[in-house]
N, C-alpha and C positions, 0 to 999 in steps of 0.2 A: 693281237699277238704280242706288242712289248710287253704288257703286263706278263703273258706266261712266260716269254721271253726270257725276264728279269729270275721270275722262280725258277724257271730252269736255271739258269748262269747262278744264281744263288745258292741252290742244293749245294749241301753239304757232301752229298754220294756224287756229282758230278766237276768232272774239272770242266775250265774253258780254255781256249786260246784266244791272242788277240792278234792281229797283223795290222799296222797302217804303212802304208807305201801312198807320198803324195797327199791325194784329197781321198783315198780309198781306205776305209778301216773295215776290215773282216774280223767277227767275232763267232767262234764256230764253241757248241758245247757237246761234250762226250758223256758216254757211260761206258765205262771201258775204254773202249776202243770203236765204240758205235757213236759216229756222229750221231745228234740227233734234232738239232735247232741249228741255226745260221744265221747272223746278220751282217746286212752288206749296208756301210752308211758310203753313200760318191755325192761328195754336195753336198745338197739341199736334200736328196732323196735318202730315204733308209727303206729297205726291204728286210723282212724278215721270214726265213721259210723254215718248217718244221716236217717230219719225219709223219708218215701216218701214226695215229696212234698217239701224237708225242705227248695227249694230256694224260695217259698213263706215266709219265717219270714224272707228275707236278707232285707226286706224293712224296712225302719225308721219309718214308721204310723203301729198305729192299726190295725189290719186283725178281722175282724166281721164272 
């Protein structure tokens, strides 16, 4: 999942956010207003979670 990770937070049609508070960095990516990826780094550990479907937004065109 970091690889599609990275092309999601990379698209050009998607913004991201980041948050660190402490040892915790939250990186959440949208389209629109629809999250649609996640990742939590605490530590040592990174998890990353995705939206069903999310390797539909890996494309560079508009999805209708």
């Amino acid at each position: 999942m970091k690889t599609a990770f990275d092309d999601l937070r990379k698209n050009p049609l998607h913004q991201y956010q980041s948050d660190a508070n402490g040892e915790k960095q939250v990186v959440k990516v949208y389209v629109g207003e629809l999250l649609i990826a996640k990742m939590i780094k605490l530590k040592k550990s990174v998890r990353y979670f995705g939206v069903e479907g999310y390797q539909n937004y890996l494309l560079e065109t508009k999805i209708d």
